[in-house]
Steps between C-alpha positions, in 0.01 A plus 500: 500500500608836383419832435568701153362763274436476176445790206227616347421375126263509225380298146629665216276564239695417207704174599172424748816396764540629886762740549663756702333840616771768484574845610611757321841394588447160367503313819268241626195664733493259799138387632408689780333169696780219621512129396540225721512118406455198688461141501131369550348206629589241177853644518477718218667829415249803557482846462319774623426865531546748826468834548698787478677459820778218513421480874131421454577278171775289715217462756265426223729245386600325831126419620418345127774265530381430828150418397652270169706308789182452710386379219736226414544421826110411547413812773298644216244342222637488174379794282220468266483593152194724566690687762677700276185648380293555834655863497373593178189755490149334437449767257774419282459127523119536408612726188679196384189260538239795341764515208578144419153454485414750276761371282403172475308413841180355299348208359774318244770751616287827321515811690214569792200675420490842559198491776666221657821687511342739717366300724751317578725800569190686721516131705836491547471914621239412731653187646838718562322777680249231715799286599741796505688307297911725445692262381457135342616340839215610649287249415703236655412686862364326793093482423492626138220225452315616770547876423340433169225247621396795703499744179295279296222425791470912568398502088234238573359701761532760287241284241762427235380213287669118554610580107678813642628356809688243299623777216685694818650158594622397155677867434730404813548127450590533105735759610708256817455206238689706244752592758583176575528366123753819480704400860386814696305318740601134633098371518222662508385678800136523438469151315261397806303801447124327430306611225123587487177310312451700238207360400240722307246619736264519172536353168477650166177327293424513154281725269222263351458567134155733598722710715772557265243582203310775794886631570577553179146627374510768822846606581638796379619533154840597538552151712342284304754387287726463789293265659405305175912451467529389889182274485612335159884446515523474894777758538547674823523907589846511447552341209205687328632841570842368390375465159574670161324543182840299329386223697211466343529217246165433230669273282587272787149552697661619809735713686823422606619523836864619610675313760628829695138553596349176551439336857645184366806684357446342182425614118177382366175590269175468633238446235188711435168494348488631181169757570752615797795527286308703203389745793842530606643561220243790426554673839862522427505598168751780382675446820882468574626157519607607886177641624259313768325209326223560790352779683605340865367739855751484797247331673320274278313360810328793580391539150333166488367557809258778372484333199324215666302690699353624147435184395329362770766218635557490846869544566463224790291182460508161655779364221748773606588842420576654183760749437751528151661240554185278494491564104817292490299251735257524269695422191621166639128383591400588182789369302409145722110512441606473099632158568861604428745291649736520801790549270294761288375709800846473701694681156191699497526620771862527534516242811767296583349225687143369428452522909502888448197505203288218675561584911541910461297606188268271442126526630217283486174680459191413648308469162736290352482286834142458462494443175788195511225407765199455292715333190597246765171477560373428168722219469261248635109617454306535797248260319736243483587380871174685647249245320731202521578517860129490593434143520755441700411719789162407454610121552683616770222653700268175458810311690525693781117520537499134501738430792733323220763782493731464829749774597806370743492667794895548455549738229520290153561187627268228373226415821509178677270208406203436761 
């Protein structure tokens, strides 16, 4: 172990090598802050940086060589790799995460979207300030779990939704799981942290074919092509207002759908009637191959909210709710009632797993029910086991009238002779 000083240097621009700072003189400018090396815990050579003062630096020096023999000796645990980072500013280190993710954070390794950007960075603010969460070793304090156990049970006081609850928890957990794939953290400290049942309080029903005709026949006009599009291609909010007139495709009988605004991060083309398609293609015509294919409200479901008050639906009935995303649950019912196949409805409606069109999306209406009813019914005529089974029970009453007709005693065992 010794101390030394070293001199200042720089990357030159044209050779792109380190060299030399000089004064005008030409002589090397020392650093101002002293060097000290030492030999750590696996016996290798190590260097390090002091202060200005050789006193302090020598100081510095002595009790780090101290620790590194503590170390090897067994006195102290043997350093982790996500030590070296416990210093480093929360801020910083959630900078990193917000910015690999927007590079290449999503689905297939494409960029996040832009809403979920910002959520996940407003999380991450709001878990820092709730937690009081300085630097990335913070989270491996004494009762982090508990600390944010305690955050997420004052927001269900509060009323937050199950689907809410478990959004706040997810913003945190992505984050220490992503820490830990990177080395910053050595487990996760919140991995116990329980999640919430997130199960719908209502469900989304249906439109039957007389409500969608009274929707479309009383809305407003500037929203009635919107809602034509949403009810006949099953696209949701997002993806509608993402849409451009170049997307429109009438040779192909569709429009085609770019993967950096998809949910399922994936290019496609969703097919459309051709009545739908000839009124798009009027309502857009002379228009800039850039401009919005569809006239889309911040808040489409306010607008269908009057809109079926117009009409006459009720907004809540026994089958559910509805809302704009029940056109897209629409879609898949009505893509199933046309006999289409699991395959069919699943690229349809741009599903991955038929679990997700059968379980999520599709409905069973209570028409249809009663209508599979009576065509079960009608497989056998009434007349048919009605008029045949009445000599039977009529030779059936004459035994028991006549004493010949014995019942056990014993449930269905046959009675004992006399």
């Amino acid at each position: 172990m010794h101390i030394f000083r070293t001199y200042r240097t720089r990357i030159d621009k044209e050779s792109g090598r380190r060299v030399y700072v000089l004064d005008s003189k030409g002589r090397k400018i020392p650093h101002p802050c002293w060097r000290f090396s030492y030999t750590d815990f696996q016996g290798k050579r190590r260097v390090g940086t002091g202060s200005e003062s050789r006193s302090e630096t020598l100081k510095l020096a002595i009790r780090v060589q101290a620790q590194q023999d503590e170390i090897r000796k067994g006195f102290r645990p043997v350093p982790k790799k996500s030590d070296a980072h416990a210093c480093c500013a929360f801020s910083e280190v959630a900078s990193e995460y917000l910015a690999e993710g927007n590079a290449h954070g999503g689905r297939g390794g494409r960029p996040w979207g832009e809403n979920h950007s910002r959520m996940r960075a407003w999380l991450l603010d709001f878990w820092a300030k709730n937690l009081n969460l300085k630097t990335l070793g913070d989270l491996s304090t004494a009762g982090i779990l508990s600390r944010a156990e305690k955050v997420l049970q004052e927001l269900q006081q509060r009323g937050r939704a199950p689907k809410t609850l478990c959004n706040y928890r997810e913003g945190l957990m992505s984050f220490c799981e992503w820490a830990v794939q990177r080395g910053y953290l050595e487990t996760n400290p919140i991995q116990k942290l329980k999640t919430f049942d997130n199960t719908p309080r209502t469900i989304r029903r249906a439109l039957t074919k007389t409500e969608i005709k009274a929707l479309l026949e009383n809305c407003r006009p500037e929203w009635r092509l919107l809602y034509e599009v949403a009810i006949f291609s099953g696209l949701r909010a997002k993806e509608l207002r993402s849409l451009k007139v170049c997307h429109l495709d009438l040779t192909g009988g569709g429009l085609h759908l770019d993967a950096s605004w998809t949910k399922n991060r994936r290019p496609g083309f969703q097919p459309l009637p051709s009545g739908l398609l000839k009124r798009l293609a009027e309502s857009v015509q002379g228009l800039p191959p850039d401009a919005p294919l569809l006239k889309v409200p911040r808040w489409p479901a306010i607008v269908l909210r009057a809109d079926l008050a117009r009409a006459g639906i009720p907004e809540k009935a026994p089958g559910g709710k509805i809302d704009f995303h029940s056109l897209r649950t629409t879609y898949v019912n009505l893509v199933l009632e046309t006999g289409a196949s699991i395959k069919e409805a699943m690229d349809l409606a741009r599903h991955l797993s038929p679990a997700m069109t059968l379980n999520v999306y599709g409905r069973s209406r209570w028409d249809r029910k009663a209508e599979i009813t009576e065509q079960i019914g009608a497989i056998i005529p009434a007349t048919e086991y009605t008029t045949g089974a009445q000599p039977e029970i009529a030779v059936l009453k004459n035994a028991m009238n006549s004493g010949d007709y014995k019942v056990s005693p014993a449930g269905f065992e046959p009675a004992l002779p006399d």
